[in-house]
N, C-alpha and C positions, 0 to 999 in steps of 0.2 A: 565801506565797500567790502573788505575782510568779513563782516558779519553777514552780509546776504552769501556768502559763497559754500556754506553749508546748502542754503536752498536748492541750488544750484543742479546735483544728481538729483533731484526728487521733481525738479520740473524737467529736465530731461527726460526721469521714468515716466510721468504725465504723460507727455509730449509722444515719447515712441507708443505709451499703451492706447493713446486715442489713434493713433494713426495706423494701428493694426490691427483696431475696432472697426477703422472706417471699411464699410462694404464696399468696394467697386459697382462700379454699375453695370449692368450687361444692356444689350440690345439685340432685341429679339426681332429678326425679319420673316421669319415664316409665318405663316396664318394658323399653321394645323399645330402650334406648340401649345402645350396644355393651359400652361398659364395666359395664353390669349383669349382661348377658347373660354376658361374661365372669366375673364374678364367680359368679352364679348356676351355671356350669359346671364353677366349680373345687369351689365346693361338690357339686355332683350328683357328680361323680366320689370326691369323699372319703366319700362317704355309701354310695356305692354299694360301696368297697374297705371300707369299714368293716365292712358288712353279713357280709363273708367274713370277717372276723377277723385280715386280715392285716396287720400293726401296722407294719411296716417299710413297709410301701407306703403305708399311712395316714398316715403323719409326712411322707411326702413333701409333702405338700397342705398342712402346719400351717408356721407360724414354729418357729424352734428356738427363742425363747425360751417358745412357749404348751408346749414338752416340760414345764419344770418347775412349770407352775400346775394346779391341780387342774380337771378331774378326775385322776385318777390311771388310764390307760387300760391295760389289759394286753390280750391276743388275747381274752382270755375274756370282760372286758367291753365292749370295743368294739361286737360288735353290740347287744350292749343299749341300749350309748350309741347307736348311730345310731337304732334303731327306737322310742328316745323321742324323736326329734323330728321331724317331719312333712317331707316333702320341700318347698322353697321354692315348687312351683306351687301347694302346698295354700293357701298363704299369700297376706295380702290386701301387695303391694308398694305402701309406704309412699313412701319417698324411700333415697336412699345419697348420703351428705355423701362429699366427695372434697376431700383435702389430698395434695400431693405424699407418693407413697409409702404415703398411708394411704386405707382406703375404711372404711365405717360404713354395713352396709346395715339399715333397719330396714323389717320386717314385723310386718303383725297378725294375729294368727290368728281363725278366723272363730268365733266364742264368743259369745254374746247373753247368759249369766251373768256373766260375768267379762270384762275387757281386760286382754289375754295377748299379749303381743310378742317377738317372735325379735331378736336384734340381732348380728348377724353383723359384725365386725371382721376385712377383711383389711389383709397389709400387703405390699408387695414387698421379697423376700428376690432380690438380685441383679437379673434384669429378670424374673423372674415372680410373682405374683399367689398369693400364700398367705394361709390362715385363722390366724389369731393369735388370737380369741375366738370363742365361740358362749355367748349371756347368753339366757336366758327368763324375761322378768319378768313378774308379776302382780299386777293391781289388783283385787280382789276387788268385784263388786259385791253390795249386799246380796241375800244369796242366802244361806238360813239351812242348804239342804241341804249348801252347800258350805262353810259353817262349823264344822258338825258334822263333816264326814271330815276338815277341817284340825285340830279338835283331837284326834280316834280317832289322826291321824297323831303327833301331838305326845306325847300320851300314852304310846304305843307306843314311838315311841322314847325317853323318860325313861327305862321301863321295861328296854329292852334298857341304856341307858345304866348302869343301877341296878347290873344281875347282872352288868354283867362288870367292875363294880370289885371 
């Protein structure tokens, strides 16, 4: 026991140097702060190359690690992907949490049925400003029309799931 106890100050020094490395996170609630605007531009740009189907030019704007999570994008679905999701002025801006290197923008979409949120993840690859996720979650409020086409949807695909085993 006596022998570890030299180690003892030098994982202390560890210990305080990492925790006065760690950045604090800020959160940022206005629309017009630079770094949203930025953010919100790298997005408008990838949505807009998306729209044309040009997939080499669309990676440009993502992390290289979001290549290997789904979705799985090729030229032919990419405008699809973009044109299901609303451009961010449509969107009611929430807040965007900021950690060194990482942004977390979240918006609400404008829905009186249901709470519907866009949640945009960039991160810096080198010194620019890339999308690494795009997440749209939904809370259903009771709303029975909109429970009935969640389960037509459900059904339908068992069903496709069925025929093609």
């Amino acid at each position: 026991m006596l022998r570890n106890l030299p180690l003892l100050p030098a994982l202390l020094f560890l210990l305080l140097c990492a925790e006065a490395a760690a950045e604090p996170s800020r959160s940022i609630t206005k629309r017009d702060d630079p770094l949203v605007r930025t953010l919100e531009a790298v997005y408008a740009k990838s949505m807009e190359v998306a729209l044309t189907g040009n997939i080499d030019a669309y990676w440009r704007f993502r992390t290289a690690a979001s290549r290997e999570r789904p979705p799985q994008l090729t030229a032919e679905r990419l405008p699809l992907f973009a044109q299901m999701l609303p451009p961010l002025s449509a969107l009611k801006f929430v807040r965007t949490d900021v950690t060194r290197g990482m942004a977390r923008a979240l918006y609400r979409w404008p829905r009186d049925d249901m709470v519907r949120y866009t949640i945009v993840v960039y991160r810096t690859e080198a010194t620019d400003w890339k999308i690494d996720s795009i997440v749209v979650k939904t809370d259903v409020v009771n709303n029975p029309r909109e429970a009935q086409i969640m389960e037509d949807l459900r059904r339908r695909a068992a069903a496709i799931e069925q025929a093609n085993q």
